[in-house]
N, C-alpha and C positions, 0 to 999 in steps of 0.2 A: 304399369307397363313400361315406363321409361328406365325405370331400375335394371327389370329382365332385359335388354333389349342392351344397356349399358353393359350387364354383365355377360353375355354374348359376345360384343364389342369388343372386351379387353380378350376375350380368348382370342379374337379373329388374327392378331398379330400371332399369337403363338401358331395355329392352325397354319396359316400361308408360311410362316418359315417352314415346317414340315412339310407342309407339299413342294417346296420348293428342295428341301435335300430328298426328299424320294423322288422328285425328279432329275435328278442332278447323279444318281446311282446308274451302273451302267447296265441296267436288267434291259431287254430289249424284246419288244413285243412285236416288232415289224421292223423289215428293211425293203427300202425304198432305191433301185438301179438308178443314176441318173444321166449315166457314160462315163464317157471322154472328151474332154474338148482342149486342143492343143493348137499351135501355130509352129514357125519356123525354130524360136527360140525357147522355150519349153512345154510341158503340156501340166493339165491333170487330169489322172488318170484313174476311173474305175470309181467316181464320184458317186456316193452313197447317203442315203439318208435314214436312219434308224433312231431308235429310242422306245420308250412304255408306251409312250402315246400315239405312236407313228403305223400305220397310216392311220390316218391321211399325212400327206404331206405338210410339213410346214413351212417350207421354203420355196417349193414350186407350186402351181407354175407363177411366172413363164419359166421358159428352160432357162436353165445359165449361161451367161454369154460369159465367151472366151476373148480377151484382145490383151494384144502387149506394144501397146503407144502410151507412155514411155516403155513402162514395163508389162511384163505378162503377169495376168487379173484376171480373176474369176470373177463374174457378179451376177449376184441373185435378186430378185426383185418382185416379190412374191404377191398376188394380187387378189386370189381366193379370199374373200372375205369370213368363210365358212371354217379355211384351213390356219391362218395366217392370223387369225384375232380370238382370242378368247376375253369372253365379258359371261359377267355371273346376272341371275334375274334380279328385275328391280323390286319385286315382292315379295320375295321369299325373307322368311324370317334370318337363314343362313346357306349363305352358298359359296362353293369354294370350285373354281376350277383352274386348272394349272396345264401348260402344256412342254412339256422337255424333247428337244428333237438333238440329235447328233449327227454333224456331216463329217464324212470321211473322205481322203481323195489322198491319190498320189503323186505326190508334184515328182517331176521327171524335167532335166535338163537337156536340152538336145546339143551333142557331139560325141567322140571317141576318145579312147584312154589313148591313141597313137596318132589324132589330128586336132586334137585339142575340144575346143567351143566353149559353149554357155555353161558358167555355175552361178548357183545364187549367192548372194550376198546378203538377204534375210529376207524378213516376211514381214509382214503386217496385215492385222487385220481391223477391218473398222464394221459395226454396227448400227443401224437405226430405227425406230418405230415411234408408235403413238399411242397417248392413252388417253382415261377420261376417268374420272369419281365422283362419283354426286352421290349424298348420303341427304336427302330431301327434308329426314325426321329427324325432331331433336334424340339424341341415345345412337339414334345410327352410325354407321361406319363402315367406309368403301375403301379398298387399300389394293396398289398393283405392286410388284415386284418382278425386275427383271435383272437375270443374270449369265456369266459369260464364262466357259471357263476352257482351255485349248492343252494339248500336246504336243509335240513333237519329236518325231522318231527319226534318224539317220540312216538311210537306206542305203545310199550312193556315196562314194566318195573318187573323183577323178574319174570321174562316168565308169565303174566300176564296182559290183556289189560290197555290200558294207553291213558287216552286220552288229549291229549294239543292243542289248538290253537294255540300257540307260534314255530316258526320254525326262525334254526339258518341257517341265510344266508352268501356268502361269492362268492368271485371270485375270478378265477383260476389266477395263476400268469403265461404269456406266454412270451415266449424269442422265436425270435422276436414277438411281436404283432402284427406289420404293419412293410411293407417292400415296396418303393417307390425307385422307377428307373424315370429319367428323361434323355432324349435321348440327342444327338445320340449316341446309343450303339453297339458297335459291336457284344457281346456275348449276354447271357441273362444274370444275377444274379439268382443265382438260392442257394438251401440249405435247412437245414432242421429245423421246430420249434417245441417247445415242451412245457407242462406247466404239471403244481401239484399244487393239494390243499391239505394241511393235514387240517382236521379239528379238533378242540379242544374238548373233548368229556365234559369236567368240563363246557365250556360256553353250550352246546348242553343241560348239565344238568339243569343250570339255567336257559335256556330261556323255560326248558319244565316244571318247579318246582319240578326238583326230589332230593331229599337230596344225598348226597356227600354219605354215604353209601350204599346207593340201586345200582342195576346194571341197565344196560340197555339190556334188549334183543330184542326189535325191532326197528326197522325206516324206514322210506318213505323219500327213496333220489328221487332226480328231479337233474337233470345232463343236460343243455343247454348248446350248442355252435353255432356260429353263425363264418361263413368265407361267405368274400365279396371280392370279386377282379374287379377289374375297371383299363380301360384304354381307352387312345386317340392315333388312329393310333398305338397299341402297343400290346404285350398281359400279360394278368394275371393271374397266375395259381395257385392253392392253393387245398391241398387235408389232409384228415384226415388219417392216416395209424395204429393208434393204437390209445384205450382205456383200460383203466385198473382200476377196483374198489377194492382195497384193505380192508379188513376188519379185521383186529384181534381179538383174543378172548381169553378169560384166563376161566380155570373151575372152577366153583364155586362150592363150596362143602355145601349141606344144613343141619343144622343136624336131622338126620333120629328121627320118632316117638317115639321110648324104650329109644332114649337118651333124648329127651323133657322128659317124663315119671321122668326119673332117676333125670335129673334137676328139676324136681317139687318135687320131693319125699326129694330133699338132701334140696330144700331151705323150706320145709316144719319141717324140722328136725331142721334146723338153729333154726326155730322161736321157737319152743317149749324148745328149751333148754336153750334159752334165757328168755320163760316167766318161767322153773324153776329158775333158779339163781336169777331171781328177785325174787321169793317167799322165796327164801332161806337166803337173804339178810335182809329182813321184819326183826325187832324188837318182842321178843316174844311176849312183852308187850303188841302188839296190838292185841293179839286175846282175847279183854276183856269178852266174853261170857264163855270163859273158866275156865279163873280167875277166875269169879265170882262162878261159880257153884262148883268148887272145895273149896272156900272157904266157901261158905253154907255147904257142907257133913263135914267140920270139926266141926264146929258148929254145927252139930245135934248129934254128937258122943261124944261131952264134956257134 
């Protein structure tokens, strides 16, 4: 029995990678409305939740709160036990369940392409959850896996539409990833994991063609994670407990109309007083129409 039950075991690694890339495809079985939520300095907007396995929800509830002390932050804090945890049975000879969710949202910066305001200056995102593995029998084998993977699209540039095909990708960095108990265990292993992506706002510029002096004020993040837990005779527990979209922003100051005005007016004064000095430089010599005519009235009065 221990041999069968081993060689079960060595598949279950292969198995949970597979469920974990079919979860990670962007096929999508349900979407999930979750708003809007914005304050003075920017928002997100049109916040969604979809994927294969969706609904239910995996990230709500509760709703997501919006606040920007220092910066403006999304955070999720998901508490459904039912929604928010997948664990496999502790009898079953093999069970594999996985759950892939994707959030989507449109970060939006508040101000005008002619009084200035708020652009970003990048993102970051951070992760966290809990798991547990207890593989009880000797042959057994309990394994969680959890992974992160984001986009980002340039919508905005100078509070004004922007349009790129180009989006900068990346994947979250998680501690642990995967966590593998092989039996017999007395307790469970059990503990908690976490991940963050900062993302680079200067690559996010080049992959969208924006010059290094312009700002950014919008983008279309995509937020996938994917957890898969598998075991033989054992069980596997893995759940999400927090999300967090970090966004900071610096004020842009534009300058206002009367001062464009006064800037034209000062370099408009530059130029003319430049083309006098040139004229005033000129040799008299060369205004020969003058010469000549003054030299003719002397000769008519001799």
């Amino acid at each position: 029995m221990f041999t069968s039950i081993s060689s079960k075991a060595t598949g279950l690694i292969a198995a949970a990678v597979i469920a974990a890339a079919v979860g990670s495809q962007p096929a999508v079985a349900g979407t999930i409305p979750l708003g809007t939520f914005e304050g003075s300095k920017a928002g997100f907007h049109d916040v969604t939740e979809s994927g294969a396995t969706i609904p239910p929800s995996l990230f709500t509830p509760l709703t997501p709160v919006y606040s920007q002390m220092p910066n403006p932050q999304l955070s999720f804090a998901p508490q459904d036990f039912n929604n928010s945890v997948i664990e496999t049975s502790g009898t079953a000879a093999f069970d594999l369940k996985y759950k892939a969710s994707q959030l989507s949202m449109s970060m939006q910066s508040k101000g005008t392409a002619l009084e200035g305001g708020y652009a970003f200056t990048g993102t970051s995102l951070t992760l966290g959850g809990d798991y547990s593995v207890w593989a009880p029998f000797a042959g057994g084998q309990a394994k969680v896996t959890m992974a992160g993977v984001y986009s980002l699209q340039v919508t905005g540039v100078d509070w004004a539409p922007w349009s790129s095909a180009q989006s900068t990708l990346g994947s979250m960095v998680i501690t642990p990833s995967t966590v593998t108990s092989v039996g017999p265990q007395s307790v469970a292993t059990t503990g908690n994991w976490s991940g963050s992506a900062n993302i680079d706002w200067n690559s996010v510029k080049a992959a969208a063609g924006v010059a290094p002096g312009r700002n950014i004020t919008g983008a279309l993040l995509q937020f996938t994670v994917d957890l898969g837990a598998a075991s033989v005779y054992g069980t596997a527990r893995t759940s999400v407990t927090n999300f967090n979209v970090n966004a900071p922003v610096d004020l842009v100051a534009v300058p206002e109309p009367p001062t464009l005005i006064l800037a034209g007016l000062g370099a408009a004064g530059v130029l003319a007083n430049g083309y006098r000095r040139r004229k005033q430089r000129q040799p008299a010599g060369n205004d020969a129409g003058g010469e000549d005519s003054t030299t003719g009235a002397i000769a008519s009065q001799a």
